[in-house]
PDB file of the backbone (N, CA, C, O) and the ligand in Angstrom, with CONECT records:
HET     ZN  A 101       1
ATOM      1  N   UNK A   1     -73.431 -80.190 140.293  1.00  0.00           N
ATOM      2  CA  UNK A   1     -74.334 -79.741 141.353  1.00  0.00           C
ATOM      3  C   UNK A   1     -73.675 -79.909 142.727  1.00  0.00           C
ATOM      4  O   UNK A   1     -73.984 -79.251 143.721  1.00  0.00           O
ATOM      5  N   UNK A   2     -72.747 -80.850 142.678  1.00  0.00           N
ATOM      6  CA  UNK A   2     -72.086 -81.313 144.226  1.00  0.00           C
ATOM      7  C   UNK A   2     -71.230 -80.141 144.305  1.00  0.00           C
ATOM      8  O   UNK A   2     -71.174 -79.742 145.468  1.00  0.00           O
ATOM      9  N   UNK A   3     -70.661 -79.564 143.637  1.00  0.00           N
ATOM     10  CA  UNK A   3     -69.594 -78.527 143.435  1.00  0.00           C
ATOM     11  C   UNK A   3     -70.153 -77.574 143.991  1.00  0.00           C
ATOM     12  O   UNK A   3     -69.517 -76.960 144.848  1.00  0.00           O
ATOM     13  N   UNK A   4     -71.506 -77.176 143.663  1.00  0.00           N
ATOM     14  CA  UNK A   4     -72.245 -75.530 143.859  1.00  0.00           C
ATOM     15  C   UNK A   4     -72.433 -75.790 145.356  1.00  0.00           C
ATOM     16  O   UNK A   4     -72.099 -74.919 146.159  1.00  0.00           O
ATOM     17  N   UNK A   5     -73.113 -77.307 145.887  1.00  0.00           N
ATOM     18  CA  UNK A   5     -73.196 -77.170 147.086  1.00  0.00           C
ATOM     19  C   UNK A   5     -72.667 -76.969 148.217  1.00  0.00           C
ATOM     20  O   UNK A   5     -73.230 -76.863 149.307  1.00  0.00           O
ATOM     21  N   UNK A   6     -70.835 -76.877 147.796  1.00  0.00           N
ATOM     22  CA  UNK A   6     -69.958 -77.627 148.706  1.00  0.00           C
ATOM     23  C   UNK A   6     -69.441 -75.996 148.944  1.00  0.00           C
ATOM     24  O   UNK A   6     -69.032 -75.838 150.094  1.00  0.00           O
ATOM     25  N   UNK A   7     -69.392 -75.092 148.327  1.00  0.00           N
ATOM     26  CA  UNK A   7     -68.765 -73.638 148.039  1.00  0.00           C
ATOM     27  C   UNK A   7     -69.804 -72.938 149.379  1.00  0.00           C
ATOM     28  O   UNK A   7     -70.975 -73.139 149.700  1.00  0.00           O
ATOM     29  N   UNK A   8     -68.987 -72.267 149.792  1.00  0.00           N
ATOM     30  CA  UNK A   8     -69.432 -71.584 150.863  1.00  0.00           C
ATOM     31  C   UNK A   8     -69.817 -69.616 150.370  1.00  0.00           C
ATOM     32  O   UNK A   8     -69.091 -68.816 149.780  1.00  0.00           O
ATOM     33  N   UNK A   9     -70.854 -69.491 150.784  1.00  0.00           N
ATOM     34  CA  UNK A   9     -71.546 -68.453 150.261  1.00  0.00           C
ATOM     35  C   UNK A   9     -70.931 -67.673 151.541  1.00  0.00           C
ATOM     36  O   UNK A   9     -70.580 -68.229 152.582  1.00  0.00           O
ATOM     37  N   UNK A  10     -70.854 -66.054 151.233  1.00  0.00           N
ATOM     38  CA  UNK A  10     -70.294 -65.243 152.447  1.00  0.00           C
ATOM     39  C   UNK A  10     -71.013 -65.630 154.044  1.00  0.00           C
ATOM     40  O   UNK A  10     -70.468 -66.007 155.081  1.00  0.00           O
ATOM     41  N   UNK A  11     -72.382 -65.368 153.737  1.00  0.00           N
ATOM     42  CA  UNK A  11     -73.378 -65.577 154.739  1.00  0.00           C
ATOM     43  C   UNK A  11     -73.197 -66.488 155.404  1.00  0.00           C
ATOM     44  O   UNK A  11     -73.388 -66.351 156.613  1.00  0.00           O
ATOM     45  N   UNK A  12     -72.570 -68.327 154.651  1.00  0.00           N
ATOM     46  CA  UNK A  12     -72.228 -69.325 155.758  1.00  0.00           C
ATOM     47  C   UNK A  12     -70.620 -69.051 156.289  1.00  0.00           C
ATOM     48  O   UNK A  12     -70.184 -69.495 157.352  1.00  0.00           O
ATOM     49  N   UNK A  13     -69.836 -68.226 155.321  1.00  0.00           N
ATOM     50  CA  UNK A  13     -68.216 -67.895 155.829  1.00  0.00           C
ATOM     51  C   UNK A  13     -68.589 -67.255 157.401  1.00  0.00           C
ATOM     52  O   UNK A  13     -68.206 -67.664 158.497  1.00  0.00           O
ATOM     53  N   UNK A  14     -69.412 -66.188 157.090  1.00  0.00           N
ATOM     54  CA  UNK A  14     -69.658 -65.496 158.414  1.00  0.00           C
ATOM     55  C   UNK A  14     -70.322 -65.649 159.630  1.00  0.00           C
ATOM     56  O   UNK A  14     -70.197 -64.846 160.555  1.00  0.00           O
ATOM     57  N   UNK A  15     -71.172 -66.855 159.679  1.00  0.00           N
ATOM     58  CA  UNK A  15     -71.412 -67.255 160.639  1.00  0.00           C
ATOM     59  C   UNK A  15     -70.382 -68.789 161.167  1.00  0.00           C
ATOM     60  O   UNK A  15     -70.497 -69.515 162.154  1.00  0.00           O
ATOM     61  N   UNK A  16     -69.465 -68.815 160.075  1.00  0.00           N
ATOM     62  CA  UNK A  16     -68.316 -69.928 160.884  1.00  0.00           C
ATOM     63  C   UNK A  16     -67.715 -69.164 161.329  1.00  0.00           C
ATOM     64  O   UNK A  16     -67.420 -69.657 162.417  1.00  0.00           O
ATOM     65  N   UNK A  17     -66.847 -67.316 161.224  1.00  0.00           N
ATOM     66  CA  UNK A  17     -66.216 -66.804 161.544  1.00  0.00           C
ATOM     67  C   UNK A  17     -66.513 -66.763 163.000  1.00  0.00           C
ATOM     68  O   UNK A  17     -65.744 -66.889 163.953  1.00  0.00           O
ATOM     69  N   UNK A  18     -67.968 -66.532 162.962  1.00  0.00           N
ATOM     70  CA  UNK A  18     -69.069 -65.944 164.491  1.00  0.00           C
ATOM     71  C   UNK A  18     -68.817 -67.263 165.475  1.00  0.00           C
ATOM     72  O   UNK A  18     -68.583 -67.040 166.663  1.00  0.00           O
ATOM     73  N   UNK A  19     -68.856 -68.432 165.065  1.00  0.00           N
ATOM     74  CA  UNK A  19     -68.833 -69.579 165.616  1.00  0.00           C
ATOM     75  C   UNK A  19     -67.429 -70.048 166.358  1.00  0.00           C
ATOM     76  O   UNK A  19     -67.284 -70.396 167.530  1.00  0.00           O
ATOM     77  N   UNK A  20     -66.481 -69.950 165.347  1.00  0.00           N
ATOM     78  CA  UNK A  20     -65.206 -69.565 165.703  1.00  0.00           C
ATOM     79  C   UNK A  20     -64.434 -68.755 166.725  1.00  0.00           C
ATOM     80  O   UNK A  20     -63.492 -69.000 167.479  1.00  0.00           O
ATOM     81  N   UNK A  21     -65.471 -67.303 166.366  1.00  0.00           N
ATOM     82  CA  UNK A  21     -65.299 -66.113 167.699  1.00  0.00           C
ATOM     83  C   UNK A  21     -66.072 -66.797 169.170  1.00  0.00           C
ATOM     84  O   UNK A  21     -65.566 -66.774 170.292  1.00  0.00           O
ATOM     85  N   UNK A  22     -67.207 -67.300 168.864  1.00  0.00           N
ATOM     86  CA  UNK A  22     -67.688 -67.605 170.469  1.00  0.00           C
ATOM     87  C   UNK A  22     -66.866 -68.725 170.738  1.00  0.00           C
ATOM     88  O   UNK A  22     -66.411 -68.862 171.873  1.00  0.00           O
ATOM     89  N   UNK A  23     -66.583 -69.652 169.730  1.00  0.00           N
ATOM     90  CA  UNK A  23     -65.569 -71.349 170.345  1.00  0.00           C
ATOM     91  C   UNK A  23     -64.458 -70.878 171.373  1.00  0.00           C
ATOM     92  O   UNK A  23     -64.281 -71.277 172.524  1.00  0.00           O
ATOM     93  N   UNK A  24     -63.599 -69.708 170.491  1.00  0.00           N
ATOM     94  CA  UNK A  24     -62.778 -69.146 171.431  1.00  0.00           C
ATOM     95  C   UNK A  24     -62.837 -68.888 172.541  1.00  0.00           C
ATOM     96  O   UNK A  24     -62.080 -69.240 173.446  1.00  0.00           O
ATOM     97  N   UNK A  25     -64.161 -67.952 172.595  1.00  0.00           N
ATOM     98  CA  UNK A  25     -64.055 -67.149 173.754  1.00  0.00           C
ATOM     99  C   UNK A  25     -65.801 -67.816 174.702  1.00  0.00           C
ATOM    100  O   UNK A  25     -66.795 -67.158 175.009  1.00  0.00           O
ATOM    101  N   UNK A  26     -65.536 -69.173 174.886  1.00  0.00           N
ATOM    102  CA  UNK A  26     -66.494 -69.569 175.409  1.00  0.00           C
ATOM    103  C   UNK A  26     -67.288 -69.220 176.846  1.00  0.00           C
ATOM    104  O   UNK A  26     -68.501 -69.354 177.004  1.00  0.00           O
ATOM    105  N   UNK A  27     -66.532 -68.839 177.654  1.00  0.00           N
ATOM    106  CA  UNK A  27     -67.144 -68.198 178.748  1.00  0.00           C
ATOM    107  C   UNK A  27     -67.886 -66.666 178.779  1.00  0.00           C
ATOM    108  O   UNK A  27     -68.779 -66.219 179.499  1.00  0.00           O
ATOM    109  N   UNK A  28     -67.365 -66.270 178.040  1.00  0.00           N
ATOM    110  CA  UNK A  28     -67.816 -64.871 177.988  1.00  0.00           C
ATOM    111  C   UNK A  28     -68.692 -64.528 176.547  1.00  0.00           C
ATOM    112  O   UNK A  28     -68.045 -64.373 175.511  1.00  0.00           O
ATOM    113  N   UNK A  29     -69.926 -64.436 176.529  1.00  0.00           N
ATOM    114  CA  UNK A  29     -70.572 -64.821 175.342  1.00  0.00           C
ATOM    115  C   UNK A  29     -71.334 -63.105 175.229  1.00  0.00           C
ATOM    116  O   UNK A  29     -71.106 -62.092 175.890  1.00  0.00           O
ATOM    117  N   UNK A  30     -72.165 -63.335 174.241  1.00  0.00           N
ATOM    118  CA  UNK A  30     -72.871 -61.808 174.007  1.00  0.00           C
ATOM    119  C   UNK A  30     -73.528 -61.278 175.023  1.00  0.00           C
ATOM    120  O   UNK A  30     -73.385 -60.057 175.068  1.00  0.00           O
ATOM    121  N   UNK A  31     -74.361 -61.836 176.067  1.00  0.00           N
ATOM    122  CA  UNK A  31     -75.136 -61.566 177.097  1.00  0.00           C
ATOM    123  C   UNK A  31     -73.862 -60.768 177.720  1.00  0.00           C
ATOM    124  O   UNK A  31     -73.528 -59.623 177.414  1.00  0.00           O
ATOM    125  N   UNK A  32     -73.219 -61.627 178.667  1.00  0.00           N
ATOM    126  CA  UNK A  32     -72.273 -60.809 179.469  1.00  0.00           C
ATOM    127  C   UNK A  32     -71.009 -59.686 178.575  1.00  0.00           C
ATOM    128  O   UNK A  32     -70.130 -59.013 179.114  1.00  0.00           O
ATOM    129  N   UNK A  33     -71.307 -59.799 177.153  1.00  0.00           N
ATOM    130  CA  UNK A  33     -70.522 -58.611 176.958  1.00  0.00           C
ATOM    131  C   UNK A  33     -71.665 -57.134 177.148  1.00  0.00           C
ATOM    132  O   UNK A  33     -71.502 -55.989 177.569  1.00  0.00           O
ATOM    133  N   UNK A  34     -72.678 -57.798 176.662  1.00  0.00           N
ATOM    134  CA  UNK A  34     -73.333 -56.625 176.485  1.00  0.00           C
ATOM    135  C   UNK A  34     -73.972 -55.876 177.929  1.00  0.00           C
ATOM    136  O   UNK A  34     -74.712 -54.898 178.039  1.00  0.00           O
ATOM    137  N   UNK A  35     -73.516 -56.540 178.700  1.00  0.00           N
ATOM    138  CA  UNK A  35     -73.666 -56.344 180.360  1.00  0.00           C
ATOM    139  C   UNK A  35     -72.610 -55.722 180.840  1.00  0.00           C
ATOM    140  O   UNK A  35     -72.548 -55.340 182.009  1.00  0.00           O
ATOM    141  N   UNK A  36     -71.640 -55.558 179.939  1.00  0.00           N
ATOM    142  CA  UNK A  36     -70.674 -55.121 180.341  1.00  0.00           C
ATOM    143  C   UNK A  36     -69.909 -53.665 179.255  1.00  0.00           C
ATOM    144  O   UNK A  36     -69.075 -52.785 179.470  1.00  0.00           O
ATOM    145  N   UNK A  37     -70.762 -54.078 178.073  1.00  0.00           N
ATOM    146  CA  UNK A  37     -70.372 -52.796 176.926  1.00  0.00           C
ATOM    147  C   UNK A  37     -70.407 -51.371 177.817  1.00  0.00           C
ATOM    148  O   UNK A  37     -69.353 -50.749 177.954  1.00  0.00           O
ATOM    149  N   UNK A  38     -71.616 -50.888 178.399  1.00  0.00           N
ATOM    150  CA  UNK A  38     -71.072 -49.718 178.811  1.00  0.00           C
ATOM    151  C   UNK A  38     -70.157 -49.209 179.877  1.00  0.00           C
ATOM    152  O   UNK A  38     -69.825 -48.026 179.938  1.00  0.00           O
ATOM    153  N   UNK A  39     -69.650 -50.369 180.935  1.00  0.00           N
ATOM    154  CA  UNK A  39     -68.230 -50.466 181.432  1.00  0.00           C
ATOM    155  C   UNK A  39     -67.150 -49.948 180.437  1.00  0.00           C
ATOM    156  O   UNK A  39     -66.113 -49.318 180.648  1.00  0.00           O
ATOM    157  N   UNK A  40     -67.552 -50.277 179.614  1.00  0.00           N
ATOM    158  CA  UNK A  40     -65.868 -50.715 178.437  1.00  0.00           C
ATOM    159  C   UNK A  40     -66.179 -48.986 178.059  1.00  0.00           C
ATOM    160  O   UNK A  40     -65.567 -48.016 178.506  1.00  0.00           O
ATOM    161  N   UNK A  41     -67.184 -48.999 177.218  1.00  0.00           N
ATOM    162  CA  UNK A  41     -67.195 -47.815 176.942  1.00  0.00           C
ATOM    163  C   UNK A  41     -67.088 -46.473 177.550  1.00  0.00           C
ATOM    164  O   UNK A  41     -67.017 -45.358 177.032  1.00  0.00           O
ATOM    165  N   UNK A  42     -67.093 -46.787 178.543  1.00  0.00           N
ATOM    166  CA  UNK A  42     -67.075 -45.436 179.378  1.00  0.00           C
ATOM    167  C   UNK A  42     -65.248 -45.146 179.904  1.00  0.00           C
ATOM    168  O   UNK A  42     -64.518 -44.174 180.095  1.00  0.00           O
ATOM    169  N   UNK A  43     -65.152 -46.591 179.963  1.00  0.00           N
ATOM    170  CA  UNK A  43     -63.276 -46.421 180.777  1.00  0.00           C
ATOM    171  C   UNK A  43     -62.612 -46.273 179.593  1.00  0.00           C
ATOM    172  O   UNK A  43     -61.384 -46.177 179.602  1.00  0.00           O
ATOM    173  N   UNK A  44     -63.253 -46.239 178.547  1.00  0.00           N
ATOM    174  CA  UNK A  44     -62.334 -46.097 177.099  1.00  0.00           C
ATOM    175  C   UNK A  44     -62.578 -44.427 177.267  1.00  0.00           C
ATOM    176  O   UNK A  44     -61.685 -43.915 177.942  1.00  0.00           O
ATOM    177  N   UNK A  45     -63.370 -43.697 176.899  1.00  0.00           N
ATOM    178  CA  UNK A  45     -63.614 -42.246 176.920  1.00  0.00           C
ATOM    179  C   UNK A  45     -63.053 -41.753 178.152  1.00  0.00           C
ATOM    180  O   UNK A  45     -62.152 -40.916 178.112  1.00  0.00           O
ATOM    181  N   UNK A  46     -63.509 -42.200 179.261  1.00  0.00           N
ATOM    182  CA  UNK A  46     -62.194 -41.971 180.471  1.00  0.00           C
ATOM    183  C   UNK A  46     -60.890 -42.199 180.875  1.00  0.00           C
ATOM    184  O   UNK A  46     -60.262 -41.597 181.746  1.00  0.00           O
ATOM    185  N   UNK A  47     -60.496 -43.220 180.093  1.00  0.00           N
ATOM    186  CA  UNK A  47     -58.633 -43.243 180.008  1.00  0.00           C
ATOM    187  C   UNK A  47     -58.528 -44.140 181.057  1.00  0.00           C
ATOM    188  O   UNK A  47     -57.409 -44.443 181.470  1.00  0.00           O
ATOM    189  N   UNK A  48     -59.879 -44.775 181.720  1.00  0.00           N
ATOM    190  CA  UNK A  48     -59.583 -45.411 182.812  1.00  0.00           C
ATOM    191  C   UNK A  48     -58.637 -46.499 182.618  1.00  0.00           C
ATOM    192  O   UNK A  48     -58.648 -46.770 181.418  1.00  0.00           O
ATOM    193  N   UNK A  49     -57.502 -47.544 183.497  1.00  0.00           N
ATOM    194  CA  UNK A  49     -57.158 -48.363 183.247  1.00  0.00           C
ATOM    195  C   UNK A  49     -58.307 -49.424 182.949  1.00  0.00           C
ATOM    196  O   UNK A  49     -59.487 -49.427 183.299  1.00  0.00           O
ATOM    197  N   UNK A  50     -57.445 -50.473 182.060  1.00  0.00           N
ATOM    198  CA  UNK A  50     -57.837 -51.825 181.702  1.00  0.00           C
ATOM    199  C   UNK A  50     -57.967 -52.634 182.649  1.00  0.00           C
ATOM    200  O   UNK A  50     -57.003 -53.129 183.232  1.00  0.00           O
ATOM    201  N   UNK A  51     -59.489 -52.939 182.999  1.00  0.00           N
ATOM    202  CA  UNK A  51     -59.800 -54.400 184.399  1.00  0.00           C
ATOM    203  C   UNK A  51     -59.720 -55.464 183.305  1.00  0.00           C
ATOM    204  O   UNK A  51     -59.541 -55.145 182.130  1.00  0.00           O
ATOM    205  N   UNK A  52     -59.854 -56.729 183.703  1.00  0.00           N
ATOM    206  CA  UNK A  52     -59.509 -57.792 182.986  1.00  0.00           C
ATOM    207  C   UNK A  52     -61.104 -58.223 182.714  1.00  0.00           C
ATOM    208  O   UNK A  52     -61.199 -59.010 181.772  1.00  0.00           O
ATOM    209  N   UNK A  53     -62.438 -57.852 183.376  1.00  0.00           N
ATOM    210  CA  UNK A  53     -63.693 -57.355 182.547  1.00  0.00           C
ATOM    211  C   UNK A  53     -63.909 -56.491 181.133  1.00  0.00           C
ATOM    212  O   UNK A  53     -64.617 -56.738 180.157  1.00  0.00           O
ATOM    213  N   UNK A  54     -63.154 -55.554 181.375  1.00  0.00           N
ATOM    214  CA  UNK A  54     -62.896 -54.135 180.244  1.00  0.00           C
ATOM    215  C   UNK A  54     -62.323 -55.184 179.018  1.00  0.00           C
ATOM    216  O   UNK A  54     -62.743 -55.131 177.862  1.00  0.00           O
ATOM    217  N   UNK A  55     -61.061 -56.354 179.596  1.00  0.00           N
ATOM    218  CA  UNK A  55     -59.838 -56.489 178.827  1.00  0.00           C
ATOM    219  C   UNK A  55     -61.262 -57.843 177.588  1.00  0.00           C
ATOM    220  O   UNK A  55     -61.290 -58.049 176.374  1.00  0.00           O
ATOM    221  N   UNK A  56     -61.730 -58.133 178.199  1.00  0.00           N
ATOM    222  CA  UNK A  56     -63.257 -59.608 177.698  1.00  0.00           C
ATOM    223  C   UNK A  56     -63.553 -58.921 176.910  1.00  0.00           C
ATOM    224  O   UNK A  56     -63.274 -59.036 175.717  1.00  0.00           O
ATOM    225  N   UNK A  57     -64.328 -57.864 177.542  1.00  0.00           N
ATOM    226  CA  UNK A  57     -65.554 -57.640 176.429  1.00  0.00           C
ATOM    227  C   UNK A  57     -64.382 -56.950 175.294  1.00  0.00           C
ATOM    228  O   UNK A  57     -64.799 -57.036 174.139  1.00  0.00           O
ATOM    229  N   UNK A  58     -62.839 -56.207 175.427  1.00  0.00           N
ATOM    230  CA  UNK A  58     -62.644 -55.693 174.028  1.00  0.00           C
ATOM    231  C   UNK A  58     -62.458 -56.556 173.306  1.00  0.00           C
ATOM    232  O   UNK A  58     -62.559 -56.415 172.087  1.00  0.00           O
ATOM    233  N   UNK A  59     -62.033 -58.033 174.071  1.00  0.00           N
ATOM    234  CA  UNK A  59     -61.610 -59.384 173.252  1.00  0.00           C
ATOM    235  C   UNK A  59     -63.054 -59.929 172.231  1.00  0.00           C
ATOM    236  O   UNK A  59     -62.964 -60.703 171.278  1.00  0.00           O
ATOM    237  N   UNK A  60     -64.020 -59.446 172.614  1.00  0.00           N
ATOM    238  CA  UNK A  60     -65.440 -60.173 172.754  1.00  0.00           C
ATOM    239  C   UNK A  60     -66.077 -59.093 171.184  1.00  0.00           C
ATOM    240  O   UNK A  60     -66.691 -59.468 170.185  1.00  0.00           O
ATOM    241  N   UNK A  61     -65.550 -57.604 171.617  1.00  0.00           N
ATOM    242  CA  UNK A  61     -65.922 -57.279 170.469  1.00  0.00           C
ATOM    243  C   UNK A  61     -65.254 -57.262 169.277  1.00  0.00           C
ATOM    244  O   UNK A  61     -65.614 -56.751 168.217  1.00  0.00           O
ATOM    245  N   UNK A  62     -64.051 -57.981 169.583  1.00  0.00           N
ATOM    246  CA  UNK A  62     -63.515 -58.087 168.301  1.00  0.00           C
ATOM    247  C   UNK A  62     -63.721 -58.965 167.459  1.00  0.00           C
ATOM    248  O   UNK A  62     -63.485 -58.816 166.260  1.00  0.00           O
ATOM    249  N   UNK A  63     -64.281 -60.202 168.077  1.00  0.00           N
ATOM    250  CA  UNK A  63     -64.994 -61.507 167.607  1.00  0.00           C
ATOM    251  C   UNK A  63     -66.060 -61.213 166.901  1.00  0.00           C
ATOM    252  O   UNK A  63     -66.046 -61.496 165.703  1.00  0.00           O
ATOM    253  N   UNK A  64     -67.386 -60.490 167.567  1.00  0.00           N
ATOM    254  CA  UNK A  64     -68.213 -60.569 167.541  1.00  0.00           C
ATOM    255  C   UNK A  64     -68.918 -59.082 166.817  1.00  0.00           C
ATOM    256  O   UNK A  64     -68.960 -58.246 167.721  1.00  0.00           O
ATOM    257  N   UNK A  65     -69.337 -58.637 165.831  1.00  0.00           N
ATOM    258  CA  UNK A  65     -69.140 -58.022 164.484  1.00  0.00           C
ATOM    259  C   UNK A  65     -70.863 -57.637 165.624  1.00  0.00           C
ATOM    260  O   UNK A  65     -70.570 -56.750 166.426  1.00  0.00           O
ATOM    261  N   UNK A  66     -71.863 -57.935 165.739  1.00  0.00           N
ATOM    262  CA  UNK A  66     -72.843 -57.582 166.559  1.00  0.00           C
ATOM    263  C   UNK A  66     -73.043 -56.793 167.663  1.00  0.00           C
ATOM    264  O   UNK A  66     -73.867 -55.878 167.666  1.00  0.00           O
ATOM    265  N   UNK A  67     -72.155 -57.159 168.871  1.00  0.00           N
ATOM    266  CA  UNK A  67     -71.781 -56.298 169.974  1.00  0.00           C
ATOM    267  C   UNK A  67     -70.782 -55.648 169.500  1.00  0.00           C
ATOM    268  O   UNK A  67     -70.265 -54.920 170.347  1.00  0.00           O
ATOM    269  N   UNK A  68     -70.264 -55.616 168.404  1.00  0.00           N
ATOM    270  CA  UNK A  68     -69.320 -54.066 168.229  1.00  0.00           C
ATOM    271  C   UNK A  68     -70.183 -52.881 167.942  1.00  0.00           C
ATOM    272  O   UNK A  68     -70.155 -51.751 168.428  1.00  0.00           O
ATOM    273  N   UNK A  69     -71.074 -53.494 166.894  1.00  0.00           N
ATOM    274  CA  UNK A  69     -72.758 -52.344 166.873  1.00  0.00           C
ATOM    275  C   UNK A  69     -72.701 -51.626 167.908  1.00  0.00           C
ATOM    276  O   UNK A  69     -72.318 -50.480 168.141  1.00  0.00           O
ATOM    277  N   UNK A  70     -73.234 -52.640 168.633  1.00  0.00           N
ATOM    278  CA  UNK A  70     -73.600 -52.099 169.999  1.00  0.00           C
ATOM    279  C   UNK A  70     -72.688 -51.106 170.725  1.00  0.00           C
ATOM    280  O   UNK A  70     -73.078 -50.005 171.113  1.00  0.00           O
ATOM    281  N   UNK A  71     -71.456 -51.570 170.877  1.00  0.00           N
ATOM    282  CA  UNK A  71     -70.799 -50.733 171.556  1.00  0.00           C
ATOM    283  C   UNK A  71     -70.591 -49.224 170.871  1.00  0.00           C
ATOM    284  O   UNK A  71     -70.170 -48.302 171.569  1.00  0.00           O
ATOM    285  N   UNK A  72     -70.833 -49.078 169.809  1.00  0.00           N
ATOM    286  CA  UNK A  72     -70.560 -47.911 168.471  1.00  0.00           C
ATOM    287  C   UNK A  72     -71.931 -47.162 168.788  1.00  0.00           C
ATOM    288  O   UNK A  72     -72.031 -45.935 168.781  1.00  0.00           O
ATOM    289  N   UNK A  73     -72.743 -47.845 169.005  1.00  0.00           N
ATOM    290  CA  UNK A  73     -74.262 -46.954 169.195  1.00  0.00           C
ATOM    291  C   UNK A  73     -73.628 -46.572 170.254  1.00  0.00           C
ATOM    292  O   UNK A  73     -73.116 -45.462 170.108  1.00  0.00           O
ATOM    293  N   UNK A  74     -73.433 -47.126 171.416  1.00  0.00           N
ATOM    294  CA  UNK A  74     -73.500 -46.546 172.846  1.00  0.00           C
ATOM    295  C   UNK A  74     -72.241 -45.470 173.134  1.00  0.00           C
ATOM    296  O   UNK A  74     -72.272 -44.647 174.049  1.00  0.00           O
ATOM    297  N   UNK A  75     -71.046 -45.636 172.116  1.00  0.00           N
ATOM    298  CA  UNK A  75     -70.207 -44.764 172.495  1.00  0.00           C
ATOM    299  C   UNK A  75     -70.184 -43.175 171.498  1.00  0.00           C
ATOM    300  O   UNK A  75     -69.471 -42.188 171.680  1.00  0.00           O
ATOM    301  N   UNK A  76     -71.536 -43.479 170.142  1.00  0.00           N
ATOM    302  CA  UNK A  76     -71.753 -42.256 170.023  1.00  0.00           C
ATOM    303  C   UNK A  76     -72.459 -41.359 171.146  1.00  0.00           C
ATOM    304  O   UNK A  76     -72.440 -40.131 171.231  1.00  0.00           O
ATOM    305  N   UNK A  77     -73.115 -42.328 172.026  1.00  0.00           N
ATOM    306  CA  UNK A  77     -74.791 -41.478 172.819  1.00  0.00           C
ATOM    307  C   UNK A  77     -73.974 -41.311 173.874  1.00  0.00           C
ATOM    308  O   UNK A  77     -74.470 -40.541 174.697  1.00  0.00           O
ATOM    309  N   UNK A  78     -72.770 -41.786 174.216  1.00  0.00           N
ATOM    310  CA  UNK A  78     -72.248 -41.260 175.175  1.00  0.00           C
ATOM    311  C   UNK A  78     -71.039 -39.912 175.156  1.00  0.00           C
ATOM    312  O   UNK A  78     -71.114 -38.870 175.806  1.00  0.00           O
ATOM    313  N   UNK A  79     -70.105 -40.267 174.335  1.00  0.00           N
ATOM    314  CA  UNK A  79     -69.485 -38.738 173.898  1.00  0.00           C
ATOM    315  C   UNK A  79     -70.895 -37.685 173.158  1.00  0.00           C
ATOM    316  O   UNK A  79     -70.713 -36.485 173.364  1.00  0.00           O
ATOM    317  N   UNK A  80     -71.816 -37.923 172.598  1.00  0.00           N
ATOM    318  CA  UNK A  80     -72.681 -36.976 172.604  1.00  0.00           C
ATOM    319  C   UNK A  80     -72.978 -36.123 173.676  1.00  0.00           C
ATOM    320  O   UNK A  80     -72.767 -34.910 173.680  1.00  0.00           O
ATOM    321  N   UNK A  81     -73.567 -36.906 174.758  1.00  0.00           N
ATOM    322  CA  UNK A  81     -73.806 -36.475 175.800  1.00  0.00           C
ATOM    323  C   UNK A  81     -72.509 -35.499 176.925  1.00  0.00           C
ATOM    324  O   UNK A  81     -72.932 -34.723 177.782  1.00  0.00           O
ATOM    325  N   UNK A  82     -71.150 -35.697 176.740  1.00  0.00           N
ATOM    326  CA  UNK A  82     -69.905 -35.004 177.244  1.00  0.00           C
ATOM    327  C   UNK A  82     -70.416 -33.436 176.618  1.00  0.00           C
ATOM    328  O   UNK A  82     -69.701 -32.446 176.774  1.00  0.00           O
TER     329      UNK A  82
HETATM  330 ZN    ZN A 101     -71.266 -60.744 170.984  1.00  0.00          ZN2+
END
């Protein structure tokens, strides 16, 4: 029984992964990426250069499997809209 308990089920792998991603990147957390997703998204479809805001949140969505959602919703509704 100590055995079954000690094994990590995907669901707890993935929220150490998540835990891991914010430990890293402690200043810049989901709030301010997502304050900042449609910045990113828009200078990505525009070719704009990389600000070191732009450079967070791509760091932020690579961590973070949630605000990549996000940014994927917003950059269909936005090349839709082109
Ligand atoms: Zn996030």
């Amino acid at each position: 029984m100590k055995q079954e308990e000690e094994r990590l089920t995907s669901g707890q792998v993935g929220s150490i992964v998540k835990m891991l991603g914010l430990t890293t990147d402690r200043e810049f957390n989901c709030t301010e990426c997502l304050q900042n997703v449609s910045e990113f998204a828009e200078s990505q479809l525009a070719g704009k250069p990389v600000t070191e805001i732009i450079a967070r949140v791509e760091q932020h969505l690579a961590l973070c499997p949630e605000c990549s959602e996000e940014y994927d919703a917003l950059r269909k509704i936005l090349q839709a809209g082109q």
